[in-house]
C-alpha positions as CSV (number, residue, x, y, z in Angstrom):
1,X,28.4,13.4,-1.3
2,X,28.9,11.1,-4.2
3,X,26.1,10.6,-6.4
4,X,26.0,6.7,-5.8
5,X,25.8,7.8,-1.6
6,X,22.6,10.0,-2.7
7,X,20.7,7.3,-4.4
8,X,21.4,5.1,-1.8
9,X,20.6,6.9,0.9
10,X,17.6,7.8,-1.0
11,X,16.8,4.0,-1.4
12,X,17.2,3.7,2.0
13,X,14.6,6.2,3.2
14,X,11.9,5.2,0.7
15,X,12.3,1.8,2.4
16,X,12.0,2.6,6.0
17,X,9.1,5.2,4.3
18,X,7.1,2.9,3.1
19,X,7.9,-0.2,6.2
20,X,5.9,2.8,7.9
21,X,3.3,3.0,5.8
22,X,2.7,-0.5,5.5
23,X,3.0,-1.2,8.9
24,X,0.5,1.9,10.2
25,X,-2.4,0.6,7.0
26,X,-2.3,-2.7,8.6
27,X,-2.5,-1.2,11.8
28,X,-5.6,1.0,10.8
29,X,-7.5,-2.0,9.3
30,X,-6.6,-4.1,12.7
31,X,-4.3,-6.9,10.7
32,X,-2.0,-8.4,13.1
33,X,1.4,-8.0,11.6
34,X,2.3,-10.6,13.2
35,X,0.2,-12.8,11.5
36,X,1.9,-15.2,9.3
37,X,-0.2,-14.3,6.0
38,X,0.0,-10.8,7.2
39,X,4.0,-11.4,7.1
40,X,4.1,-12.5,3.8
41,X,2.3,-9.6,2.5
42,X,4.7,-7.3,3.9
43,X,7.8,-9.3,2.5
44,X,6.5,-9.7,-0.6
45,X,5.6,-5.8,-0.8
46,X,9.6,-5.2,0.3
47,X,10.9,-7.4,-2.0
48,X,9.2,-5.9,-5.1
49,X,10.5,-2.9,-7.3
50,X,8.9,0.1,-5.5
51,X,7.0,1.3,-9.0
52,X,6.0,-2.9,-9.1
53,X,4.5,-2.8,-5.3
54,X,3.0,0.5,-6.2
55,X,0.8,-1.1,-9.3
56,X,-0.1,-3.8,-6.9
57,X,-1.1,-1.5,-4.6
58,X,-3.3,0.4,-6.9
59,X,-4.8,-2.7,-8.5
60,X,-5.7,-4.0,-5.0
61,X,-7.6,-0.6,-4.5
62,X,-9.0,-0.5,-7.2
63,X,-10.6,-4.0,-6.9
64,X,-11.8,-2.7,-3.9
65,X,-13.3,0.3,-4.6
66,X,-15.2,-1.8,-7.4
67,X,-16.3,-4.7,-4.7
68,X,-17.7,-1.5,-2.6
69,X,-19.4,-0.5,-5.4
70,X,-21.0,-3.4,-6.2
71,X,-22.1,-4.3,-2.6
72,X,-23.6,-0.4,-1.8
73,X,-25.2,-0.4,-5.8
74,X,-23.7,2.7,-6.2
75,X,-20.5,3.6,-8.9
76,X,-16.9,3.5,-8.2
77,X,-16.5,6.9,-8.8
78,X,-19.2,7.7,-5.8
79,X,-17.4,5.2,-3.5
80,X,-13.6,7.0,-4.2
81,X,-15.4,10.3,-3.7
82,X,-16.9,9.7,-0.2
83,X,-13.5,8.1,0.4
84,X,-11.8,11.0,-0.7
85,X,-13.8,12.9,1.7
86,X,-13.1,11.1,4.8
């Protein structure tokens, strides 16, 4: 195999990987995929550079994990631990 075949083949499977993951965190947080907001998420997270989505991703749970914080008075670093733990 050619080494343009591998990195597409690899391009490919990262794609379908991560369609998977989006679609199963949506699931697990009960978003309707169907949902037109929902949709754009998802087409937006496809349409990005994987290492861009994957900076978005992080700053979205990490704004999270700080608005967790906040609301339960305790630090971030408590709230990803007892997350970590789940």
């Amino acid at each position: 195999m050619t080494q343009k075949r591998i990195l597409r083949a690899n391009a490919r499977k990262l794609a379908l990987q991560r369609d998977r993951m989006t679609q199963d965190a949506f699931a697990k947080y009960a978003a309707d995929p169907d949902d037109p907001d929902v949709q754009d998420v998802i087409d937006q997270l496809v349409e990005d550079d994987p290492s861009e989505t994957a900076r978005e991703l992080f700053a979205i749970a990490a704004r999270l994990l700080h608005e967790v914080a906040d609301a339960t008075g305790s630090s971030p670093d408590h709230v990803l631990a007892r997350i970590s733990r789940a």
